[in-house]
C-alpha positions as CSV (number, residue, x, y, z in Angstrom):
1,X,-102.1,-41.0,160.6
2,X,-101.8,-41.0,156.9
3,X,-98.7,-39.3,155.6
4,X,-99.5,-36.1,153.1
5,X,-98.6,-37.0,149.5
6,X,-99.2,-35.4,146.0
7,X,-99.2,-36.9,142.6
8,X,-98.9,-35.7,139.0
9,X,-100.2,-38.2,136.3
10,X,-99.3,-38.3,132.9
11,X,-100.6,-35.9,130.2
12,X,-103.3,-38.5,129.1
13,X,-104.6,-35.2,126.6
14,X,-100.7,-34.6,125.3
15,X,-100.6,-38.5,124.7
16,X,-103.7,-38.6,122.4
17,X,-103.1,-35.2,120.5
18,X,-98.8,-37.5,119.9
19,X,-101.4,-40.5,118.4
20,X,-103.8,-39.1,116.8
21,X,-100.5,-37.1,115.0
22,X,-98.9,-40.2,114.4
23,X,-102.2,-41.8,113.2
24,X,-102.1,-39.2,110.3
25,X,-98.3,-39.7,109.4
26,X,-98.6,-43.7,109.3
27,X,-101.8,-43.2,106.8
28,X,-99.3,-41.2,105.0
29,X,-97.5,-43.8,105.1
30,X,-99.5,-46.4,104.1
31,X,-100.6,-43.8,101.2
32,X,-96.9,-44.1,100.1
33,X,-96.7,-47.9,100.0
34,X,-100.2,-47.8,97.9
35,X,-99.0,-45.7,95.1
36,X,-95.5,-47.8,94.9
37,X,-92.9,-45.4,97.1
38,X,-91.9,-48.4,99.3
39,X,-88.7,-46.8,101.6
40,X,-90.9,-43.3,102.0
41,X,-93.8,-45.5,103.0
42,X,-91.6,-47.6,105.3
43,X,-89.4,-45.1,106.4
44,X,-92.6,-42.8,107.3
45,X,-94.5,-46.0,108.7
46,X,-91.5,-46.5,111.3
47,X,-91.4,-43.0,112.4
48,X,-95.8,-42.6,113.1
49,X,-95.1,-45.9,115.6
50,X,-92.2,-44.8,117.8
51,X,-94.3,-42.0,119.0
52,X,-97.6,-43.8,118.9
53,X,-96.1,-46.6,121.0
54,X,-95.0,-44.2,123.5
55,X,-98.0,-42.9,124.1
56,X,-99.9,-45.3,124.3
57,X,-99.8,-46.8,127.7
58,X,-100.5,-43.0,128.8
59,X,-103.8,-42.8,126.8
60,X,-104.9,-46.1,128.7
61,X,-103.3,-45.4,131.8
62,X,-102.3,-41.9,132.5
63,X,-101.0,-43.4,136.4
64,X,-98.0,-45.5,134.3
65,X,-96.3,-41.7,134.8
66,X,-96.0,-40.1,137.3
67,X,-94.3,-37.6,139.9
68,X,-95.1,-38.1,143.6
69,X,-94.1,-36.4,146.2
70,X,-94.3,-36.6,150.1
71,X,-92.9,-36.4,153.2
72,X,-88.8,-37.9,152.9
73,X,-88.7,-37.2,149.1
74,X,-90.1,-37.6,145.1
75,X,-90.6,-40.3,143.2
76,X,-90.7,-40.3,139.2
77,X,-92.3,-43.2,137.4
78,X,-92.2,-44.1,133.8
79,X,-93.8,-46.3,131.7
80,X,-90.4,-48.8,132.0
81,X,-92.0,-49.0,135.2
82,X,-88.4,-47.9,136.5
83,X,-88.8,-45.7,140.1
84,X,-86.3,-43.3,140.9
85,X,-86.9,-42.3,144.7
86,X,-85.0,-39.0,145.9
87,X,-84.8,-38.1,149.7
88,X,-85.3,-33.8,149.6
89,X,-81.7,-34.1,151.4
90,X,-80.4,-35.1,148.2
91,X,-81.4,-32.1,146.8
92,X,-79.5,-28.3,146.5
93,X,-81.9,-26.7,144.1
94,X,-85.0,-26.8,141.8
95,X,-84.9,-24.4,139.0
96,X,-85.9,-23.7,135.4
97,X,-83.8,-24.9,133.1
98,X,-83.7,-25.8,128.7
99,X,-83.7,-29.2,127.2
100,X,-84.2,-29.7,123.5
101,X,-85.5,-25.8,123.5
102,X,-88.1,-26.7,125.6
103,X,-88.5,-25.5,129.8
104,X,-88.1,-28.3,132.2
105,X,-87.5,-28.7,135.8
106,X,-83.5,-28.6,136.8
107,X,-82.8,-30.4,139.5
108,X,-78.9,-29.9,141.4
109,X,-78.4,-32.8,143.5
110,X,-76.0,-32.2,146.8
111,X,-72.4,-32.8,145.6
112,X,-72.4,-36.0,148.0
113,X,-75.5,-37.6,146.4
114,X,-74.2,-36.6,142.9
115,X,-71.2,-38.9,143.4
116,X,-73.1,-42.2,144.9
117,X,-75.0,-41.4,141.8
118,X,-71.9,-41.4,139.7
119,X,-72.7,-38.0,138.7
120,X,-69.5,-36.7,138.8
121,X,-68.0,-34.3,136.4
122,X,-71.2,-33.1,135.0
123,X,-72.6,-29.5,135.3
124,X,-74.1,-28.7,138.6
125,X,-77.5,-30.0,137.9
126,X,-78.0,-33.5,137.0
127,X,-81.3,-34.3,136.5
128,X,-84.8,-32.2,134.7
129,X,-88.4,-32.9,134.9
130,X,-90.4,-32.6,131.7
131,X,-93.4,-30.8,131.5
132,X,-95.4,-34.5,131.0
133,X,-97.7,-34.3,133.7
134,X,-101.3,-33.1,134.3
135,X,-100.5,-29.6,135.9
136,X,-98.5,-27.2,134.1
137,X,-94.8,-27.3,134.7
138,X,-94.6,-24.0,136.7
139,X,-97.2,-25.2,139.6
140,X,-95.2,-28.6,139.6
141,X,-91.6,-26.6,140.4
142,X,-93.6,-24.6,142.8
143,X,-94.6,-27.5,144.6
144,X,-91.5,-28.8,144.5
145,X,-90.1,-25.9,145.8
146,X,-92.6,-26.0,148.3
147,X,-92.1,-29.2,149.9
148,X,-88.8,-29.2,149.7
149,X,-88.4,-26.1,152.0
150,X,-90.7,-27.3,154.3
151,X,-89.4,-31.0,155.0
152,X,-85.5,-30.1,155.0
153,X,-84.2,-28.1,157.6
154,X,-82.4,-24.8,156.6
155,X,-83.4,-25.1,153.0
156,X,-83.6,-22.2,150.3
157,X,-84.5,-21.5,146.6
């Protein structure tokens, strides 16, 4: 029997509107360096590619991020393709939270996973999800939610 899983792909819609935005800045740019305004131009070019290099492994590839969760935990990937796995053990709580003005995913680890993690001495949450994914961010804490209270044994929210 097949375990149950579910997995959230990157915004491939959010990564194209970030390109198409930095598209328009790096003509700016190049509009800058035309008409003799070199550091603008250059300074203006190097900002429209950060952004437009980051998104676009999503645009071709919306499965280079992702959030996927199943039966002993979640897993995040990111386009470093760097994994972290996290057993729902590990976990206290999932709960809105602030980053940069913007609502994310709080995530408060147990206090014993938070030290074998180095955690230590931070507040009491030590990770967030961003709302990057294909579903909006509140069906993606419900789910969370969700699947953590069914797979660990005495667990609330």
């Amino acid at each position: 029997m097949q375990s149950e899983e579910i997995t959230f792909i990157g915004n491939r819609w959010g990564s194209i509107t970030t390109l198409a935005l930095a598209v328009l800045v790096g003509a700016l740019g190049l509009w800058a360096l035309l008409f003799d305004h070199q550091w603008f131009g250059i300074v203006i070019l190097l900002g429209a590619a950060v952004p437009a290099a980051m998104s676009l492994p999503i645009v071709f590839s919306p499965r280079s991020r992702y959030l996927r969760l199943d039966s002993s935990g979640f897993e995040v990937g990111n386009l470093r393709h760097k994994r972290d796995r996290v057993k729902w053990d590990d976990v206290a709580e999932f709960r809105w939270g602030s980053h940069n003005d913007a609502p994310v995913i709080e995530i408060e680890y147990v206090p014993d996973y938070a030290r074998r993690k180095g955690f230590e001495g931070q507040q009491p949450f030590t990770g967030h999800i961003l709302d990057r994914y294909n579903a909006p961010l509140s069906d993606v804490l419900d789910k969370l939610i969700e699947w953590r209270t069914r797979y660990v044994q005495g667990a609330q929210h």
